[in-house]
N, C-alpha and C positions, 0 to 999 in steps of 0.2 A: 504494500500500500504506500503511495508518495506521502511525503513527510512534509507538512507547509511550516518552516519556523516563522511565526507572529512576530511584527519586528519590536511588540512589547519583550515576547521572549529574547529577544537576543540581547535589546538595554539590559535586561538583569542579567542573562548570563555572564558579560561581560563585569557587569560591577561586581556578582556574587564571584565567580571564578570560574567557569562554564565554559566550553567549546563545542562550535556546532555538532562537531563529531558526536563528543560525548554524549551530547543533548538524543542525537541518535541514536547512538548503542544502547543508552538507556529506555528510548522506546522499546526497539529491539530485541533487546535482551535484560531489563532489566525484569524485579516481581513486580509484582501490582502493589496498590497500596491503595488505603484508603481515599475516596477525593469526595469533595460536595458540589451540589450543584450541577448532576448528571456529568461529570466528567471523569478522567480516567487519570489515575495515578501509576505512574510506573516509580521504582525507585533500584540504585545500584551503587554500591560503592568500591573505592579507586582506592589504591595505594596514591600520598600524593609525598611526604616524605620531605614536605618543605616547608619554609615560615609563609606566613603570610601574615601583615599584619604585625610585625616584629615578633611573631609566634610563631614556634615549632607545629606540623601536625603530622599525625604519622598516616592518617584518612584522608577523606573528603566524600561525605554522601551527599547525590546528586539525585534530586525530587522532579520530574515531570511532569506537570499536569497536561491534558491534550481534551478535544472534543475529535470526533469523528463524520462528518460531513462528507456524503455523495464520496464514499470511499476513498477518502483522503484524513489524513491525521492533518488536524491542524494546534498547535499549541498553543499554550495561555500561558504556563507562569514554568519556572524553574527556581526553583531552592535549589543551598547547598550549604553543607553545615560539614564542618572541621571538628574533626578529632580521632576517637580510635573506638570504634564499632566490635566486641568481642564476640568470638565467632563467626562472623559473616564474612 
């Protein structure tokens, strides 16, 4: 299915720490996760292994939201939250 990134999504990827790719592979491949507002939530996390922010992280989980339109993904928002996720 094409992937429309929202140029809302891309503002925040960029501020939060996000790359298109990523934004992708997390459709792709990430799990689902919960969303509101009839949308769909993927989520997947990255080694990332660097400061950001004058702070070390050894993570990075990267949140999706998307709707689904005339068989097309289109996206609404990306999070991404730093730190270290045990087991996943």
């Amino acid at each position: 299915m094409e992937i429309q990134l929202d140029p809302h999504t891309l503002e925040r990827a960029e501020e939060r720490g996000a790359s298109e790719a990523e934004i992708s592979d997390v459709i792709e491949t990430g799990v689902t996760i919960p969303a509101k507002y009839g949308r769909t939530g993927r989520a997947k996390i990255y080694n990332f292994d660097q400061r950001r922010h004058r702070k070390y992280y050894q993570q990075k989980r990267i949140e999706v939201f998307y709707i689904i339109e005339r068989n097309k993904i289109i996206t609404v928002t990306v999070y991404v939250f730093y730190g270290k996720w045990e087991g996943e």
